[in-house]
C-alpha positions as MATLAB code, in Angstrom:
seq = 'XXXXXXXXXXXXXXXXXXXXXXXXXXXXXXXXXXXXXXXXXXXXXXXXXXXXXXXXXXXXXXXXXXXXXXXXXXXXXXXXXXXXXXXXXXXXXXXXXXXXXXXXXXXXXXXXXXXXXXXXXXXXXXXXXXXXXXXXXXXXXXXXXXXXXXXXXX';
ca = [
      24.635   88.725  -30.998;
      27.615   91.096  -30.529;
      29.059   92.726  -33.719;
      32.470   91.335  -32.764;
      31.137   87.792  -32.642;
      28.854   88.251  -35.978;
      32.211   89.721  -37.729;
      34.042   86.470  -36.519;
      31.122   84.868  -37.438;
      31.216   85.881  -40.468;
      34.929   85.510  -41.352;
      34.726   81.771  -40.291;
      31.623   80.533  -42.700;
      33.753   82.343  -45.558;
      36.520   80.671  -44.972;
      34.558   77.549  -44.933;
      32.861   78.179  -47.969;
      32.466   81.652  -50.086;
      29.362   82.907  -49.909;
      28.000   81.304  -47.014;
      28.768   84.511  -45.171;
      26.595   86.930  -47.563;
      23.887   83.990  -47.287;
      24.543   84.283  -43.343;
      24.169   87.758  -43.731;
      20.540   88.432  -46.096;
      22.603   88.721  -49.150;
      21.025   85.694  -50.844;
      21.330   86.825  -54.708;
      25.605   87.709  -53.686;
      25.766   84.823  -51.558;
      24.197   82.437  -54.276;
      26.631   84.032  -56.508;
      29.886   83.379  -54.404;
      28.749   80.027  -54.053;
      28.116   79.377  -57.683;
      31.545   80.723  -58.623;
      33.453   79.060  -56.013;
      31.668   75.932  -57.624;
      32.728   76.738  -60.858;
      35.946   77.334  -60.391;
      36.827   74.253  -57.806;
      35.561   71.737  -60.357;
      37.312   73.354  -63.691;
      40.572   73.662  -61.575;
      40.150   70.150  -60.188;
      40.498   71.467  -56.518;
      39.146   69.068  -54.172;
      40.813   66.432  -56.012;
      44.080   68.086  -55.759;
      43.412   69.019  -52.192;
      42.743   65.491  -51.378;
      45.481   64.385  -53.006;
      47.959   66.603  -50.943;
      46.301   65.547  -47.692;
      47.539   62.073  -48.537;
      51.081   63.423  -48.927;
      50.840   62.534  -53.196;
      52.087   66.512  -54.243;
      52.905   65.295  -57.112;
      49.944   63.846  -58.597;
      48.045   66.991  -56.968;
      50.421   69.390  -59.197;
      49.850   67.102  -62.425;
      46.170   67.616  -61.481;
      46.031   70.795  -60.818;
      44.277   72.985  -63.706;
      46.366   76.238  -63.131;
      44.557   78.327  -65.274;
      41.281   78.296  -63.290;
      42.866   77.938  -60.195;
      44.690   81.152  -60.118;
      40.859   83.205  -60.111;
      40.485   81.081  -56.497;
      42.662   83.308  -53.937;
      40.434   86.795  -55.300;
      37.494   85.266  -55.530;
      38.056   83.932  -51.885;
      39.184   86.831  -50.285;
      37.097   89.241  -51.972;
      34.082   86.833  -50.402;
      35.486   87.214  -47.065;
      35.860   90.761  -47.014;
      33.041   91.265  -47.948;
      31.153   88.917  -45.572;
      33.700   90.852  -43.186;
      32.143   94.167  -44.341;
      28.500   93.571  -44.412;
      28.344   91.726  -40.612;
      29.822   95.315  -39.568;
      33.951   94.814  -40.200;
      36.060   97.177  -41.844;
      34.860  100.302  -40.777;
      38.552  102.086  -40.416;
      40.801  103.197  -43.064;
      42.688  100.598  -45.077;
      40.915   97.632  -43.428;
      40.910   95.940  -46.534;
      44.775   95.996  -47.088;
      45.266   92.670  -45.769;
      42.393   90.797  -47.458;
      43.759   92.594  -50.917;
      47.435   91.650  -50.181;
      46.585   87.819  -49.500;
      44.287   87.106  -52.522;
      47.718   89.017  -54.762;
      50.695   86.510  -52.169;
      48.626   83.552  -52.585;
      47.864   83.628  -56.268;
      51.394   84.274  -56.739;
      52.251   81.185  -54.641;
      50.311   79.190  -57.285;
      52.011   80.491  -59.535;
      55.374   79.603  -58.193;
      53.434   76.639  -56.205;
      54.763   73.456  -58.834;
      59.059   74.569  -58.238;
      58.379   76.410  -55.190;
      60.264   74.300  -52.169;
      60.345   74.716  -48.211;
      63.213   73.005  -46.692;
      63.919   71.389  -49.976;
      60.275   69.706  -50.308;
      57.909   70.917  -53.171;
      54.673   71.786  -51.184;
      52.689   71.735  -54.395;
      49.517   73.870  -55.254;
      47.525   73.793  -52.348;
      50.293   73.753  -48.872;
      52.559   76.550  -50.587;
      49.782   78.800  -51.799;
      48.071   78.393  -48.131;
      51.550   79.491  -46.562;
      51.539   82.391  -48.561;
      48.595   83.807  -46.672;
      50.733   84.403  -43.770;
      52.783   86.985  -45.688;
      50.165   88.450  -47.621;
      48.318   89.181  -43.867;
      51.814   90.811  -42.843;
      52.162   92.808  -45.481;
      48.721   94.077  -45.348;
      48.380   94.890  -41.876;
      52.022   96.540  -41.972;
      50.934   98.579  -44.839;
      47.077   99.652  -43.059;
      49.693  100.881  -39.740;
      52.003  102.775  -41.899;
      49.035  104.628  -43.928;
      46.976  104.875  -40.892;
      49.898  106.775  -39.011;
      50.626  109.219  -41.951;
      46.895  110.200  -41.861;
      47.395  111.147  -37.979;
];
């Protein structure tokens, strides 16, 4: 397999699941780990029940539902997984590569934060559409910040 299509590889079974990259990858005792916390954290936050219940279109019950506290360790947890699943299939070998994985996990679990008043063309998205939309900032602002640091190096 290419390294480009094991790093894509990679990046794809993280986001469906942390730790199934490192498991992917021969890093059974981290992988095991990932998956174990991501466990522990979706039930005591109540997160497939409040991402079920935002699929249906029911924000509000998914806010009510949502266990905030436990919830807000999610976003690091997540993309601390993926970098690293990123990083051990052969990723983020040049400066600042992580800038973008850092500056999602801190955008998104600010977006729960803000996720229960937070409103997008006057509509409450809730805890699990606004957070998600907060990636696409949080990838901006990292990969912005890796160009500007990258060019001062030169």
């Amino acid at each position: 397999m290419e390294k480009k299509d094991k790093i894509t590889e990679s990046i794809l079974w993280s986001i469906a699941l942390p730790g199934f990259s490192q498991l992917l990858n021969g890093r059974l005792l981290k992988g095991l780990l990932f998956v174990g916390l991501e466990f522990v954290i979706n039930v005591m936050a109540n997160f497939n029940e409040i991402i079920r219940l935002s699929f249906i279109g029911n924000i509000e019950d998914a806010v009510s539902h949502t266990n905030y506290q436990w919830l807000m360790f999610y976003p690091c947890l997540y993309f601390f997984a993926m970098w690293d699943g990123f990083k051990d299939a052969g990723g983020g070998k040049k400066p600042y590569s992580y800038l973008p994985f850092v500056c999602s996990a801190f955008l998104v679990t600010v977006g729960i934060m803000y996720s229960a008043q937070a409103k997008v063309f006057g509509i409450v998205l809730g805890s699990v559409w606004f957070p998600m939309l907060c990636v696409i900032p949080g990838l901006l602002i990292g990969f912005s910040i890796k160009v500007i640091l990258n060019k001062k190096q030169c």
